[in-house]
N, CA and C atoms as a LAMMPS dump frame, in Angstrom:
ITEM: TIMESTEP
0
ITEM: NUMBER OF ATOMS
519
ITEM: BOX BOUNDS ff ff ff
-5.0000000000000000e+02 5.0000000000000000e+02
-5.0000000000000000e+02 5.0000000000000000e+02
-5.0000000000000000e+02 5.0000000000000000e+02
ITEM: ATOMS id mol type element x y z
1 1 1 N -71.541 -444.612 396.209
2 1 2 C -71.079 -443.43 396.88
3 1 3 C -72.159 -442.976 397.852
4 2 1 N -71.924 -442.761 399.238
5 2 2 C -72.915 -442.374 400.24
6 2 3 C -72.897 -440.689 400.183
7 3 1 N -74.149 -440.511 400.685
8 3 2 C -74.644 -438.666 400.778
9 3 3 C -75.034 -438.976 402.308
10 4 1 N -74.662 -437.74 402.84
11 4 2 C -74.781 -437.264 404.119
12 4 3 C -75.358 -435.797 404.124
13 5 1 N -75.922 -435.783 405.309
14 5 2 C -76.805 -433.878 405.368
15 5 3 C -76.509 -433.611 406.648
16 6 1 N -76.952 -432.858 407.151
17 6 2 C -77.053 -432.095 408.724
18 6 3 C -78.399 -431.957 408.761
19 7 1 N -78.993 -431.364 410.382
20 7 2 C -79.873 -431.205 410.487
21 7 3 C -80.307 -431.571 411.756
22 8 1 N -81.618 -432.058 412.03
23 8 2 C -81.972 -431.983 413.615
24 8 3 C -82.292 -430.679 414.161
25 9 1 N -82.885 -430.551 415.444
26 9 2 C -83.306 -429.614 415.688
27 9 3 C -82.356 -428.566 416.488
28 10 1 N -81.255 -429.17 416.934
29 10 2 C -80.054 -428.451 417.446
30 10 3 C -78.797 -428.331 416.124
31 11 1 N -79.21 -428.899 414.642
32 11 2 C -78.19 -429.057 413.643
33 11 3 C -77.136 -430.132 413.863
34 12 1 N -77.138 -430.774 415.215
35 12 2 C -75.875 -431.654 415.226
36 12 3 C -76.429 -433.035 414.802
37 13 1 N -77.576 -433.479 414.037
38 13 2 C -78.016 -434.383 413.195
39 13 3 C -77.526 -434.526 411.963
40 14 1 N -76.803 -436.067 411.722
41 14 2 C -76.35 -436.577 410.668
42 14 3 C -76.709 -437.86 409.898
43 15 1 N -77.317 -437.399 408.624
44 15 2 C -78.48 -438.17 407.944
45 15 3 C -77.192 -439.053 406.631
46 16 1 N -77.447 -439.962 406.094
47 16 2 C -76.825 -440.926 405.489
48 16 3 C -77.24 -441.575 404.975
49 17 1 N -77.017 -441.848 403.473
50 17 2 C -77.606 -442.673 403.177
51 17 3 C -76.76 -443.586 401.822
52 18 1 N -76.823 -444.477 402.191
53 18 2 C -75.294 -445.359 401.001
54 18 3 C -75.712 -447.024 400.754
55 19 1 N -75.108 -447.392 399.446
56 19 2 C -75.591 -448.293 399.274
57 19 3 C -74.6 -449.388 399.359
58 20 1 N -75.08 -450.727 399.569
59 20 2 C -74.131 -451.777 399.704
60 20 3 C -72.828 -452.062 398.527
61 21 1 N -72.024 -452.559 398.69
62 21 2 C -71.208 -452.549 397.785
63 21 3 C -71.941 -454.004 396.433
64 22 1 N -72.146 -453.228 395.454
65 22 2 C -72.992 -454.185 394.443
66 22 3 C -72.034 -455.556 394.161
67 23 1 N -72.622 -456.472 393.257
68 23 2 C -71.614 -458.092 392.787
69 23 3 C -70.72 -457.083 392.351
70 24 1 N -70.859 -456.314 390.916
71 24 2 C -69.682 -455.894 390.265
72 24 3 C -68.763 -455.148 390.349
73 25 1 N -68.72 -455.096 391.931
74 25 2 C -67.68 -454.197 392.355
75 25 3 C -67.238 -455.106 393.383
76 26 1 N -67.282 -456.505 393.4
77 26 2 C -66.688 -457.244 394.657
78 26 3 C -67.594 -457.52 395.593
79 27 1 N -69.049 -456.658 395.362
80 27 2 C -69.969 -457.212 396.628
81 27 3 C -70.644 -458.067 396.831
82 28 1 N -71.534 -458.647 397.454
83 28 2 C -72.776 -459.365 397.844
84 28 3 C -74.377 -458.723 397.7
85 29 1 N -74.798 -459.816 397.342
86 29 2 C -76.408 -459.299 397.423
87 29 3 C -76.686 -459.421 398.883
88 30 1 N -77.429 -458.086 399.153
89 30 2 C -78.037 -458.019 400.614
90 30 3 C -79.539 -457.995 400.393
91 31 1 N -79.761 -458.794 401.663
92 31 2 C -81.261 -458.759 401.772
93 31 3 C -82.255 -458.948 400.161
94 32 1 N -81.607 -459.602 399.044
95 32 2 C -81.968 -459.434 397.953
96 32 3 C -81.491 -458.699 397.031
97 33 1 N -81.155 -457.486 397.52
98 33 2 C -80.423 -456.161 396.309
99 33 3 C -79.336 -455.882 396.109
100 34 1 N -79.392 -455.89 395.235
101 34 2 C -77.945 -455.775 393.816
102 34 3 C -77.482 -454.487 394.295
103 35 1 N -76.649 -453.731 396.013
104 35 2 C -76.62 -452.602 395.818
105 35 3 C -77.691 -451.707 396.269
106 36 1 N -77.774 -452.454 398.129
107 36 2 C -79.168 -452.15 398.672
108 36 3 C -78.85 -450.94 399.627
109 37 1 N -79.621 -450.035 399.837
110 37 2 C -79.499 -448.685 400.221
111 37 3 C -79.729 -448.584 401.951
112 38 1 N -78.597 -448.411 402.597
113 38 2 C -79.395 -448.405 404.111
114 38 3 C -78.801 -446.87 404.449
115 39 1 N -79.85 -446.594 405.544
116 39 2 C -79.756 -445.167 406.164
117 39 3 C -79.129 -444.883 407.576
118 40 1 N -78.811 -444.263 408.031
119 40 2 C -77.714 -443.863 409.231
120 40 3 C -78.006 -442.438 409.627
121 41 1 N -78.325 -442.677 411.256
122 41 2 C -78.825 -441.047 411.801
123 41 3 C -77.976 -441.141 413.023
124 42 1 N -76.64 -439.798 412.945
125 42 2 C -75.904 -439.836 414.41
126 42 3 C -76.775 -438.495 414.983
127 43 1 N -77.084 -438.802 416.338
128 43 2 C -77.537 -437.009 416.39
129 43 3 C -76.481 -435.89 417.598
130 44 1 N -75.152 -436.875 417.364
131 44 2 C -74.51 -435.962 418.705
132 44 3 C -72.94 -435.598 417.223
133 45 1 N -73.214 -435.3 416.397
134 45 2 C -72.566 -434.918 415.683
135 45 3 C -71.775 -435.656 415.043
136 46 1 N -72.386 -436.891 414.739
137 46 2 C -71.547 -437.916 413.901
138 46 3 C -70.265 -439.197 415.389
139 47 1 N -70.708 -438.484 416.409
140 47 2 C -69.781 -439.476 417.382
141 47 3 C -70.21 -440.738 417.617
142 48 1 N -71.532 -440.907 417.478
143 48 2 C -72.221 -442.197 417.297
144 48 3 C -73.224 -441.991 416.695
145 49 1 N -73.589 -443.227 416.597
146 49 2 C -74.699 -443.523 415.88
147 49 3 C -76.05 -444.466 416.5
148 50 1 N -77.084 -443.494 416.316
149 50 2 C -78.123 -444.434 416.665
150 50 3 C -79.597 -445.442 415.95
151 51 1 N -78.901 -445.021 414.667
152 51 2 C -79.6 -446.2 413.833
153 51 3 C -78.676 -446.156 412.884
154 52 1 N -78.429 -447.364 412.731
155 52 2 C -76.824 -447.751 411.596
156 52 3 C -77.274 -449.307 410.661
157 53 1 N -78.002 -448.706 409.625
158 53 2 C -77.68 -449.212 408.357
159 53 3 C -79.193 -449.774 408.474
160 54 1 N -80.443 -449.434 408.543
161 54 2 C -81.45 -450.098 407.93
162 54 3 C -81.984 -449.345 406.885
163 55 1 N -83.302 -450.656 406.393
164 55 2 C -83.318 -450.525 404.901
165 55 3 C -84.889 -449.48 405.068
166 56 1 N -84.904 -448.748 404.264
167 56 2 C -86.443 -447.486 404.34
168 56 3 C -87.52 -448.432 403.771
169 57 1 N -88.697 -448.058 404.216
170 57 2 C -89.66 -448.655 403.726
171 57 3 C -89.927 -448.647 402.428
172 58 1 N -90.487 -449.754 401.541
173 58 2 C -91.07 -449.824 400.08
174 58 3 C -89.892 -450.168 399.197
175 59 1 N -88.268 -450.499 399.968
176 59 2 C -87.406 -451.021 399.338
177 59 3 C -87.037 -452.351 399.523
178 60 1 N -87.15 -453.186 398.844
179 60 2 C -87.334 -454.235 399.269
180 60 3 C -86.731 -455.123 397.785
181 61 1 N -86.792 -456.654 397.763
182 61 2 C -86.486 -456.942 396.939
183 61 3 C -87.745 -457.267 395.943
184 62 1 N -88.771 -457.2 396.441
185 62 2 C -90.049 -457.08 395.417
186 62 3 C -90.312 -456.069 394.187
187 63 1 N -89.641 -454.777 394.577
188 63 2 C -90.074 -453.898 393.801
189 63 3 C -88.873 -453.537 393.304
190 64 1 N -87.255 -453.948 393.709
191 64 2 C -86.235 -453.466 393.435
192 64 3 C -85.063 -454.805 393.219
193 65 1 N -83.882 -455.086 391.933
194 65 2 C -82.94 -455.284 391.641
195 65 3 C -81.865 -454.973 392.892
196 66 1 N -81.98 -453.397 392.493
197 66 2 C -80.898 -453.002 393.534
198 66 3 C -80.61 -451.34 393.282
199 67 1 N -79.943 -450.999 393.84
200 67 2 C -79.713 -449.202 393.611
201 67 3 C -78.678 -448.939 393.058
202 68 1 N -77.855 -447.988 392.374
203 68 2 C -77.342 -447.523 391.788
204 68 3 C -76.372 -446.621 392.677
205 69 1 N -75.013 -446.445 392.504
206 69 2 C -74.498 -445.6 392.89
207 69 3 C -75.162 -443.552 391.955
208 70 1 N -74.992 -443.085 393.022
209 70 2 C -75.52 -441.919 392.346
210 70 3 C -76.801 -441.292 391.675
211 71 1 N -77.826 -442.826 391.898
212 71 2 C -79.104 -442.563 391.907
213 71 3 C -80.048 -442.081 392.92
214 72 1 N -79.176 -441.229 393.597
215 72 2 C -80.017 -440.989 395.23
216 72 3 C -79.692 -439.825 395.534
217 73 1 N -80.403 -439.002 396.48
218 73 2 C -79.917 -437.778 397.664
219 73 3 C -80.911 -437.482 398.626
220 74 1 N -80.022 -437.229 399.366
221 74 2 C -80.832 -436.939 400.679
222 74 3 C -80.661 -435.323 400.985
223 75 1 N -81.347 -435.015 401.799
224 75 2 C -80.966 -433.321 402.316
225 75 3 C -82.241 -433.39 403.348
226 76 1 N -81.851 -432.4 404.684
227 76 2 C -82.628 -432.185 405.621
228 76 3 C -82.425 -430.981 406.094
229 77 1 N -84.05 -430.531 407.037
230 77 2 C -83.773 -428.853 407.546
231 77 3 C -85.036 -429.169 408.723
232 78 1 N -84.095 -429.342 409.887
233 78 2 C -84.568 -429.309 411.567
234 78 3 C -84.796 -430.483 411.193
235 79 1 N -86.151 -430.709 411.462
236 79 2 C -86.004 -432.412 412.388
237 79 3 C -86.715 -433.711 410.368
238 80 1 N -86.838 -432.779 409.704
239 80 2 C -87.382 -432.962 408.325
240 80 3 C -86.536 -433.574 407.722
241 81 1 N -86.186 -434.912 407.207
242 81 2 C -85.253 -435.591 406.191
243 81 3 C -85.71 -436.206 405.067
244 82 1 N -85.547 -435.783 403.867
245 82 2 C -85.975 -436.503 402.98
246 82 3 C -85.011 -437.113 401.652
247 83 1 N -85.029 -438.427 401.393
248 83 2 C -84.367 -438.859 400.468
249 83 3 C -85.233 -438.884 399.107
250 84 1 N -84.52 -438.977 398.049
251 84 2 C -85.732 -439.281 396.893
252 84 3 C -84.13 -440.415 395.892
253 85 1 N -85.022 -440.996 395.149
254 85 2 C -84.162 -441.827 394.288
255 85 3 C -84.946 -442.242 393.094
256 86 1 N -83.959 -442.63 392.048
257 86 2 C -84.499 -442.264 390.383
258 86 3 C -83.468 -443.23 389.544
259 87 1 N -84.093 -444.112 389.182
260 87 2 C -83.3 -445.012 387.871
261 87 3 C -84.143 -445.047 386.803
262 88 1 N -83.137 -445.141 385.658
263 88 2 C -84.078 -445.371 384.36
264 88 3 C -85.609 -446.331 384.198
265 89 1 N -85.031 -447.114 384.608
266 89 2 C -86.256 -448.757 384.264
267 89 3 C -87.223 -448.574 386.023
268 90 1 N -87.053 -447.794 386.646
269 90 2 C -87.683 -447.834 387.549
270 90 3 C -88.514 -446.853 388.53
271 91 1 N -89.544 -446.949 389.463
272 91 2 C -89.902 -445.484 389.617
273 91 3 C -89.042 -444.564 390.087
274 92 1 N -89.228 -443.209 390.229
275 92 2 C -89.047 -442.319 391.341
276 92 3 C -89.584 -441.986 392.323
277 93 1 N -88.744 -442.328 393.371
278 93 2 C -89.787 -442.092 394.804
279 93 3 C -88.928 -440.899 395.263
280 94 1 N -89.614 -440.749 396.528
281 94 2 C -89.089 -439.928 397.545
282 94 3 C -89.545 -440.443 398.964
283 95 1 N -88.374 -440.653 400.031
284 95 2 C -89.35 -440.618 401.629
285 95 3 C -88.947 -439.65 401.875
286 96 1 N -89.719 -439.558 403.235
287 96 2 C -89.797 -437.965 403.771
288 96 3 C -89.991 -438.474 405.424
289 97 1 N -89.378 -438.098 406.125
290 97 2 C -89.635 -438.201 407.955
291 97 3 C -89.599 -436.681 408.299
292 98 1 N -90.305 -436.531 409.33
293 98 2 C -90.721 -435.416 410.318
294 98 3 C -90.075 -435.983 411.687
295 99 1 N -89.643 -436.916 411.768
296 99 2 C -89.34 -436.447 412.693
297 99 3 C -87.243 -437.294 412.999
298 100 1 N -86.652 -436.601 412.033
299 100 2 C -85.812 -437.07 412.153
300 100 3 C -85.17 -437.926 411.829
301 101 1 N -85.72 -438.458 411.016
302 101 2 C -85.606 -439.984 410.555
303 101 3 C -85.88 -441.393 411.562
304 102 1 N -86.349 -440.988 412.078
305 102 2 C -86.952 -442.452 413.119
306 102 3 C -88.103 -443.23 411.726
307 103 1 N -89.653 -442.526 411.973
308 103 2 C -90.003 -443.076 410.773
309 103 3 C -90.412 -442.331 409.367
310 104 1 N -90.569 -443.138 408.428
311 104 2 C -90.684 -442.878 407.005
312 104 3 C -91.883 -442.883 406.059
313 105 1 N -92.012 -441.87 405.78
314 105 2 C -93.025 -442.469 404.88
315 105 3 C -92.779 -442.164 402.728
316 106 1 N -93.138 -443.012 402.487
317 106 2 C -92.935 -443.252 400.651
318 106 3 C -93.825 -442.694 399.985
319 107 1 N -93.639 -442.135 398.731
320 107 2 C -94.431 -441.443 398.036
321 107 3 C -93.714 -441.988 396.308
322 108 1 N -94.378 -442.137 395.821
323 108 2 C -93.906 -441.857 394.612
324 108 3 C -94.488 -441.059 393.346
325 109 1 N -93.15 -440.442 393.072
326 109 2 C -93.123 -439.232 392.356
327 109 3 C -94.097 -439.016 391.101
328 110 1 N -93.102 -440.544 390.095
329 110 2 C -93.026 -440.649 388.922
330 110 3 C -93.535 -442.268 388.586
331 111 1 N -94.253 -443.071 388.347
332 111 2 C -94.274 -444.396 388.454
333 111 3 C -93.77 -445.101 387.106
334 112 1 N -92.84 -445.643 386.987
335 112 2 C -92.638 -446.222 385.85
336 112 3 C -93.245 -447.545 385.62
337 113 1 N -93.977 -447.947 384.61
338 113 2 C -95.001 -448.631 384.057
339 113 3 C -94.362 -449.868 384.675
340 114 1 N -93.466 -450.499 384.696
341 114 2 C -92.966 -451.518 385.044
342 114 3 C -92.534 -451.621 386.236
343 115 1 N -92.499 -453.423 387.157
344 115 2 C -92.097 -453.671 388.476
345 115 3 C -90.479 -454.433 387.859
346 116 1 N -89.446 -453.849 387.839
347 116 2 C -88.509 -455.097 388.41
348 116 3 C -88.335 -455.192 386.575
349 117 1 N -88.063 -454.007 385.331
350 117 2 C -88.313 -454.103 384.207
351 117 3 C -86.986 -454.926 384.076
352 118 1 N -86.954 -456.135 382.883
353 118 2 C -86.452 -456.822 382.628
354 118 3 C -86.277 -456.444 381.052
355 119 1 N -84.679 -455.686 380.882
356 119 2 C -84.717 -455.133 379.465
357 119 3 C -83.924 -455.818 378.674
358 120 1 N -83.691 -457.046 378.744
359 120 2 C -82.885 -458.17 377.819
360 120 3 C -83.923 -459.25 377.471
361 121 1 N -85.453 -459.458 377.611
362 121 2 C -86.368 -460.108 377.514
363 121 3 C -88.219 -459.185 377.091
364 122 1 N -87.622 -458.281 377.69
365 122 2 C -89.248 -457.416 377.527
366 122 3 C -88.973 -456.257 376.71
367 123 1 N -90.247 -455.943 376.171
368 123 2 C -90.383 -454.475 375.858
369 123 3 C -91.345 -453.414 376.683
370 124 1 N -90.916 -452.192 376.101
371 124 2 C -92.009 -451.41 376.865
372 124 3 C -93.425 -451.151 376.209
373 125 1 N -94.018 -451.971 376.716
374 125 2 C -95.647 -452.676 375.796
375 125 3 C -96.481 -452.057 376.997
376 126 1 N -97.221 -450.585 377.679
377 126 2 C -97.327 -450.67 378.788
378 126 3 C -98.923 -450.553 378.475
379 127 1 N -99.731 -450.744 376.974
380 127 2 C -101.168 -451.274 377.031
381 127 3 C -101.448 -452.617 376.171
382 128 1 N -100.477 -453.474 376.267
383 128 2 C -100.228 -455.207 375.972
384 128 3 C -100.894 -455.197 374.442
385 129 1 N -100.833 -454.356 374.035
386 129 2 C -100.786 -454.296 372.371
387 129 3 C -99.874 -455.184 371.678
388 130 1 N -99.003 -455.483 372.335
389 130 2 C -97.711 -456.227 371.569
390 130 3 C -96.612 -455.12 370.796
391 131 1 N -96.897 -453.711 371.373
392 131 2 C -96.221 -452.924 370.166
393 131 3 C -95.723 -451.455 371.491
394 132 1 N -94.123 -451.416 371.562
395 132 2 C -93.265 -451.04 372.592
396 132 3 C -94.314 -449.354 372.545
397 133 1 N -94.186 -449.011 373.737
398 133 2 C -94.607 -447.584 373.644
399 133 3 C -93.075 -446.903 374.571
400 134 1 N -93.627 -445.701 374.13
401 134 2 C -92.454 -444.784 374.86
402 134 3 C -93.277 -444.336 375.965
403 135 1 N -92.129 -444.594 377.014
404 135 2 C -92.163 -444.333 378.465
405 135 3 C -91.607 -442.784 379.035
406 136 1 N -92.414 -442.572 379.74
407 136 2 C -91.259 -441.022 380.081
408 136 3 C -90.869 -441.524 381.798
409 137 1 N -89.642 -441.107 382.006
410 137 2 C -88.612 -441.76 383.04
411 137 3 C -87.964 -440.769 383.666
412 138 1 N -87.09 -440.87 384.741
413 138 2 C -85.945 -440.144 385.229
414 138 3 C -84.468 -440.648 384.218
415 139 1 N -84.091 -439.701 384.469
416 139 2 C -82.308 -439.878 383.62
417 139 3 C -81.342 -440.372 384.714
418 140 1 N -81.767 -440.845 385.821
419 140 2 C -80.965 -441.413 386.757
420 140 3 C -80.276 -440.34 387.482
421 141 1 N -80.551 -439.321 387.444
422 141 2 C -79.755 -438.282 388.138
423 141 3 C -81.29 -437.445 388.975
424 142 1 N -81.022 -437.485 390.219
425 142 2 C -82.138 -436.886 390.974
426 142 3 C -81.35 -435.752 392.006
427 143 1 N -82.162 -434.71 392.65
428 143 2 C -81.838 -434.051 393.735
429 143 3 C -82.848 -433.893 394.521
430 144 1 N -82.735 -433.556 396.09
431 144 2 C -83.502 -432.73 396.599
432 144 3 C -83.524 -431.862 397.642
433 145 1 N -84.068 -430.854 398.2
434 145 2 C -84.394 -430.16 398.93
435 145 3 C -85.365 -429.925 399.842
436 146 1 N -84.935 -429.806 400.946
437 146 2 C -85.733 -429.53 402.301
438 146 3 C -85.861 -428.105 402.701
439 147 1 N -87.056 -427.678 402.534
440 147 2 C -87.134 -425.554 402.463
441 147 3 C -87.377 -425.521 403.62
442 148 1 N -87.424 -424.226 404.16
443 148 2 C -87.246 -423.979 406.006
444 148 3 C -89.098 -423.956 406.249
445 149 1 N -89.742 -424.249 405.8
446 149 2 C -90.992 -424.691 406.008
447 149 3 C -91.81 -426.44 405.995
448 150 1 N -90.387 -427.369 406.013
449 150 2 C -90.274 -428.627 405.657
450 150 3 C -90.905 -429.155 404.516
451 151 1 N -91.226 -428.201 403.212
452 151 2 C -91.557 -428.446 402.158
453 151 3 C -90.698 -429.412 401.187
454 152 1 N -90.83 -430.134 400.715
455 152 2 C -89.349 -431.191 400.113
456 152 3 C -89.77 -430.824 398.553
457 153 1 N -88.55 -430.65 397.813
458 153 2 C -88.626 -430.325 396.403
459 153 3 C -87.691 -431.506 395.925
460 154 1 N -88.547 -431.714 394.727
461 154 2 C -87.217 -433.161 393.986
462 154 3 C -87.238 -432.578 392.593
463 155 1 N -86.016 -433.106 392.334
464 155 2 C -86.072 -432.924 390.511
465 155 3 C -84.961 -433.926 389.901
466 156 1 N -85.237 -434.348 388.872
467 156 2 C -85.03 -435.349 387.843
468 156 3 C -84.376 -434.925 386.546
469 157 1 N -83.662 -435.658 385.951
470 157 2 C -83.186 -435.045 384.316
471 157 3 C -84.726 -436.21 384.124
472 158 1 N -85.303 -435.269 382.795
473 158 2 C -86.384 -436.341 381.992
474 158 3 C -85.601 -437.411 381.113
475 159 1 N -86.441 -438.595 381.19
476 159 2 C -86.304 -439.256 379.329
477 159 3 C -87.245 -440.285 379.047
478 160 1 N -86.866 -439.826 377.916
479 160 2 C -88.052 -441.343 377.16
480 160 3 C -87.431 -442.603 376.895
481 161 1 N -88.097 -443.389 377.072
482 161 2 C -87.339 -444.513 377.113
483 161 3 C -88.373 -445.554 375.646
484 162 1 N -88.113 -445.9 374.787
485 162 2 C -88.726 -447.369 373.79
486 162 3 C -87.884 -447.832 373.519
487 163 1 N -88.251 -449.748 374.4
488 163 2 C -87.604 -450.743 374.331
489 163 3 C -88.527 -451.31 373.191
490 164 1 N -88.271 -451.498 371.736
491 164 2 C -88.461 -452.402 370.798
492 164 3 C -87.803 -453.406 370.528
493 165 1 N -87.004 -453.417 371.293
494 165 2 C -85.92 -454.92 370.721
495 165 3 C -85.945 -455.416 372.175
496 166 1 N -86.376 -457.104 372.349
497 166 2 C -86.492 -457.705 373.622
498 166 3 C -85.005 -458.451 373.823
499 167 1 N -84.893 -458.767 372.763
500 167 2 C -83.452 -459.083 372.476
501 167 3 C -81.902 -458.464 372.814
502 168 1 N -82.152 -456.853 373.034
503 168 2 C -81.221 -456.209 373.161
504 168 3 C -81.198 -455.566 374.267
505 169 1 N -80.003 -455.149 375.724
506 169 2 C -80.042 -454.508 376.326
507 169 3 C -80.564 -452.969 375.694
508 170 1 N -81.154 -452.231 376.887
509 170 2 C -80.607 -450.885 376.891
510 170 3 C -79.324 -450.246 377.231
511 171 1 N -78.156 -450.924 377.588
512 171 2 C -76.891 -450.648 377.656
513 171 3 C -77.293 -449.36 379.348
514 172 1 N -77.98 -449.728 380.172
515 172 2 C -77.686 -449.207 381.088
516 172 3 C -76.912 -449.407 382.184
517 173 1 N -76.404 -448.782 383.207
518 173 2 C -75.475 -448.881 384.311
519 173 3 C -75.975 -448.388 384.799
């Protein structure tokens, strides 16, 4: 499901951001991801578009599977856009542009101990003790906000996550 904002410095800026249609819904892997996230900025009020569908920096298939429907939001105020995004097994970031979304820069929020966690083979062992520790995570549900001082606020449901069984999914989606 794609999120859209307003914004720009006249307001007729339209920010976007949606992800490819994943395998299990009929799609293709793009560029590597299971469900890869590209961004879209019209600035004459959605009549065109002048950047249509690239991928933000630090997403890539190195550090990412793929995205999640509903693991994302964007929101902007004047020329300030910022997305942030949050899955269980993976970090929380946020980008942030000043100037509109031309370019981006990445931050991350929350780092989850693991790159690319593999929860049908691994546990969460994150000082190689051999013995799962509990992780604290996002709940896959993120928001955020752009304040009229281009301050960006994010927030997360918390959780803990211990994978002791390598054997067993976490039954996530």
């Amino acid at each position: 499901m794609g999120r859209t904002t307003a914004g720009g410095l006249n307001g007729n800026s339209l920010h976007s951001i949606a992800i490819t249609l994943p395998v299990a819904n009929a799609g293709v892997i793009y560029n590597g991801l299971n469900g890869c996230p590209l961004y879209y900025r019209s600035e004459d009020g959605g009549l065109t578009y002048n950047i249509n569908g690239i991928q933000l920096p630090g997403v890539d298939s190195n550090l990412y599977e793929g995205w999640s429907a509903d693991a994302y939001a964007i929101d902007a105020n004047g020329s300030t856009v910022a997305i942030t995004h949050g899955q269980i097994t993976e970090d929380w970031a946020m980008w942030k542009s000043t100037d509109n979304g031309t370019t981006w820069t990445k931050t991350i929020i929350q780092d989850f101990p693991f790159t690319k966690y593999d929860d049908v083979t691994s546990i969460t062992d994150v000082d190689g003790d051999g013995i799962a520790d509990t992780v604290q995570t996002t709940d896959h549900k993120v928001a955020v906000l752009v304040d009229n001082n281009g301050m960006v606020h994010c927030w997360a449901g918390a959780m803990l996550v211990l994978d002791d069984d390598p054997a067993t999914a976490l039954g996530l989606s």
